[in-house]
Every structure is written in C-alpha cells, then in structure tokens.
C-alpha positions as CSV (number, residue, x, y, z in Angstrom):
1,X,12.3,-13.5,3.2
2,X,16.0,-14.8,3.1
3,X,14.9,-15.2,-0.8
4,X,14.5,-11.9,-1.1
5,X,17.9,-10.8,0.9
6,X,20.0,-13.4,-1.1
7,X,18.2,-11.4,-4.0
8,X,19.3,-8.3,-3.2
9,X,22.8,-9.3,-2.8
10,X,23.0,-10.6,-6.0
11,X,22.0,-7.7,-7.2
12,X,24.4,-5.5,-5.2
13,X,27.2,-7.6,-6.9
14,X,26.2,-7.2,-10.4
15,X,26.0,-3.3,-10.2
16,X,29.7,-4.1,-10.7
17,X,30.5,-4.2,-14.8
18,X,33.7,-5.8,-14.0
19,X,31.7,-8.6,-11.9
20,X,29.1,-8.7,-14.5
21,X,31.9,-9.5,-17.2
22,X,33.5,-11.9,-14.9
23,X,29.9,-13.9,-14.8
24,X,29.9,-13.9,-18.5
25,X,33.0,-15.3,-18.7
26,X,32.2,-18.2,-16.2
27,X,29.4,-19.3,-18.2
28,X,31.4,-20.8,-20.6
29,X,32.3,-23.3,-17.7
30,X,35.0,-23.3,-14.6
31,X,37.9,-21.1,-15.2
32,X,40.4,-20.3,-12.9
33,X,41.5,-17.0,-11.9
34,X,44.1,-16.5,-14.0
35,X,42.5,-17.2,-17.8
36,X,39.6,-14.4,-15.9
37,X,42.7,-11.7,-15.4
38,X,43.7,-12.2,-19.0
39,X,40.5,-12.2,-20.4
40,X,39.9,-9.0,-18.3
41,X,42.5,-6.7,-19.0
42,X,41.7,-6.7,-22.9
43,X,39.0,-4.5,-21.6
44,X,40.6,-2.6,-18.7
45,X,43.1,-2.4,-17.1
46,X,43.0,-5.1,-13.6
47,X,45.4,-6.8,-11.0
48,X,44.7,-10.1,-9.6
49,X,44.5,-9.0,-6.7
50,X,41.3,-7.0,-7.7
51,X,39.9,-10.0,-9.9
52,X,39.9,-11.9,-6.5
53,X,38.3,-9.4,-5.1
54,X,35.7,-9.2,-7.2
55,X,35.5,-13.1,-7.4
56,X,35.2,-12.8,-3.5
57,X,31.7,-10.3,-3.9
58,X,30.6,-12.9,-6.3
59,X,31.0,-15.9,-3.9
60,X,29.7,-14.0,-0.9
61,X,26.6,-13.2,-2.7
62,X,26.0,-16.7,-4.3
63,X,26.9,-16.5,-7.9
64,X,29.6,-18.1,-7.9
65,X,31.2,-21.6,-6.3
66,X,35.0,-22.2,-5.5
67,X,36.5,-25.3,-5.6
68,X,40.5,-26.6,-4.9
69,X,42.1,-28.4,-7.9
70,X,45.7,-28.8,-6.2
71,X,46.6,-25.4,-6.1
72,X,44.6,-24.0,-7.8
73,X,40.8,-22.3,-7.5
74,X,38.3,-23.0,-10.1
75,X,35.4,-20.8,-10.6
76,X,32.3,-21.5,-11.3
77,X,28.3,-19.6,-11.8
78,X,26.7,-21.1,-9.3
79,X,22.5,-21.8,-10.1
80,X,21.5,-21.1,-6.6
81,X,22.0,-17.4,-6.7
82,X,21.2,-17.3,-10.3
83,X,17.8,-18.9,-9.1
84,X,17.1,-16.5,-6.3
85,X,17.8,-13.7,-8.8
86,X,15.2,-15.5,-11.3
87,X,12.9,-15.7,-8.9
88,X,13.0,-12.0,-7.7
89,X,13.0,-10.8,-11.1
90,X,9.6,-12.9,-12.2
91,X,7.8,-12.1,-8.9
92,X,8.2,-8.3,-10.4
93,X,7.0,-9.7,-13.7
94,X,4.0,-11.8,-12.5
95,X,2.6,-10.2,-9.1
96,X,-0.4,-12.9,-9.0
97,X,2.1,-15.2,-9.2
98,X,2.5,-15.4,-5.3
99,X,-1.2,-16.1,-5.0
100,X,-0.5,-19.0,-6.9
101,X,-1.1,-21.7,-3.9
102,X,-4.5,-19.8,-3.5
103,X,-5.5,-20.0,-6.8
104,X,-7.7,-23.3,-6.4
105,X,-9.2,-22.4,-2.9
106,X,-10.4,-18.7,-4.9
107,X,-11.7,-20.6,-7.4
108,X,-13.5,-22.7,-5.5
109,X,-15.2,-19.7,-3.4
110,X,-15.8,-17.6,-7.0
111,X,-17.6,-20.7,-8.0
112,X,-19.8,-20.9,-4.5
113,X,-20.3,-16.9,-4.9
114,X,-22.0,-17.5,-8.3
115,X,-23.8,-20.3,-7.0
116,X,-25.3,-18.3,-4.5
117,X,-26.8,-15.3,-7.0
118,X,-28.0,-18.1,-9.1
119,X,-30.1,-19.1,-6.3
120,X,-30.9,-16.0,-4.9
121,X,-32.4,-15.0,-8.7
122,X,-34.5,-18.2,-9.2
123,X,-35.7,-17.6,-5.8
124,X,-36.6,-14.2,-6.5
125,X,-38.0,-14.9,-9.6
126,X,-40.3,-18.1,-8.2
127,X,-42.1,-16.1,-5.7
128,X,-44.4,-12.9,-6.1
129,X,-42.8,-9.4,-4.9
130,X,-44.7,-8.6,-1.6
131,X,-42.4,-6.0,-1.2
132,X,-43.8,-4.2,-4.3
133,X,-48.2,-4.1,-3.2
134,X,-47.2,-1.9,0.1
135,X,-45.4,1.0,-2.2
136,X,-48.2,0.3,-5.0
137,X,-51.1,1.0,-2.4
138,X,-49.2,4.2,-1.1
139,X,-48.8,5.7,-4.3
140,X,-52.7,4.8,-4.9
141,X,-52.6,6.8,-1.5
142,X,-50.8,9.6,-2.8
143,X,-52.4,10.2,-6.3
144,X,-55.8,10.2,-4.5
145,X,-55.0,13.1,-2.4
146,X,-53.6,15.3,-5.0
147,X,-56.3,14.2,-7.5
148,X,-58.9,15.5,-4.4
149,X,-56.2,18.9,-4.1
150,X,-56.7,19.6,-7.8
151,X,-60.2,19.2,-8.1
152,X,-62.5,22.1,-8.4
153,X,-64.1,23.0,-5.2
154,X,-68.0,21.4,-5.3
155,X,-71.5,22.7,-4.5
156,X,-71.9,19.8,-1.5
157,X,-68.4,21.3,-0.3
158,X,-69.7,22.7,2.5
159,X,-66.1,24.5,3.6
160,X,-66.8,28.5,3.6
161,X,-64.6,30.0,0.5
C-alpha cells in the first residue's frame, strides 16, 4: 500500500510540464540548479526560485535525490520513485500479474481438479449405470398403460359402454 501512495505522488508531480522537463533534463546525469534554470527558460519563461520549487515537488515525491557539493546542490533522477511509478504503471498493464506468487499453488490445484474428472470418468465408465434400469422399467411402466388406453375396447371387457 505505501507502493501505491509513493505512486501516486509521483504522479501528482509529473502532472507538472515544467517538472516533467526538469526530469528529462536530469537524465542526462546530475545537474545543478542553475544549468536547469537556463536550460528552462529557452522554453518559458522561470525564476529560480520557482525551479527550486519545482525541484522541491520532485524530491518530496521521490524522483529526484539532492546532494551538497560545497555550496552547491546537485540533482539527480532518483530510481526508487522511478521504480514505484514502473511498478504502478505495469500492475495496470498485467492485472494477473499480482497473482503471480499464486501461480504455482493454482497450478497445482488445476492439475488435482483434472485428476479428479479423470477418475470420476473411468469410474463411471468401468461400472454399469444402475441408475439407468429404474427410469427404463418406468417408462416400460408408462408405454404399457397408454398402449392398454389406446387399445380398442374388447369382447371379454366386461366394463358396461
């Protein structure tokens, strides 16, 4: 579940085009944040303050890393988020997916199930249908009555007409 949360922040940062750009940029490596302003405003018009701002969504929702390098702060993607994002997207793409440490027990019980039919059919198949000689005898039963019913009445019938 804190997969899925870390997800959805992600995502919730990149509905930003600016921070979109911004990851784009860093995969090209560490930058810090003043190559990212210049390389910015030759597309819009940004501060630095903003660009830090932007760079702060990113770190809070675990795209990017920060690191000192005297006095300066170098950027980087960071594969963590990128991960949790991955993972998100291709539990969309692959729903069975998640049943994937079931996979061998379901086997296992698909293979049992057929098993069990095989059996059930050979047995069925070895031994005679008693079931069958009841229904056979009452439709004997049955056509012997309407056969009588249909028949002409007799001269030993002895029921008045």
């Amino acid at each position: 579940m804190a997969q899925q949360a870390k997800a959805v922040g992600v995502f919730e940062a990149l509905g930003e085009p600016v921070r979109r750009r911004i990851l784009e940029l860093l995969a090209g490596g560490e930058r810090p944040v003043g190559p990212l302003v210049v390389a910015l405003r030759s597309l819009t018009p940004i501060s630095q303050p903003a660009v830090s701002q932007h760079l702060k969504v990113l770190l809070d929702a675990g795209l990017v890393t920060v690191r000192a390098s005297g006095t300066r702060r170098l950027y980087a993607l960071d594969t963590a988020g990128l991960d949790a994002a991955r993972a998100w997207l291709d539990r969309l793409a692959d729903p069975l997916a998640q049943l994937a440490p079931f996979a061998q027990p379901l086997d296992a019980l698909a293979t049992e199930v057929a098993r069990g039919r095989r059996a059930n059919k050979a047995a069925t198949a070895s031994t005679p249908n008693t079931a069958s000689t009841p229904n056979t005898a009452s439709r004997a039963n049955t056509a012997s009555r309407s056969d009588r019913a249909a028949e002409p009445p007799d001269a030993h019938d002895r029921r008045p007409a």
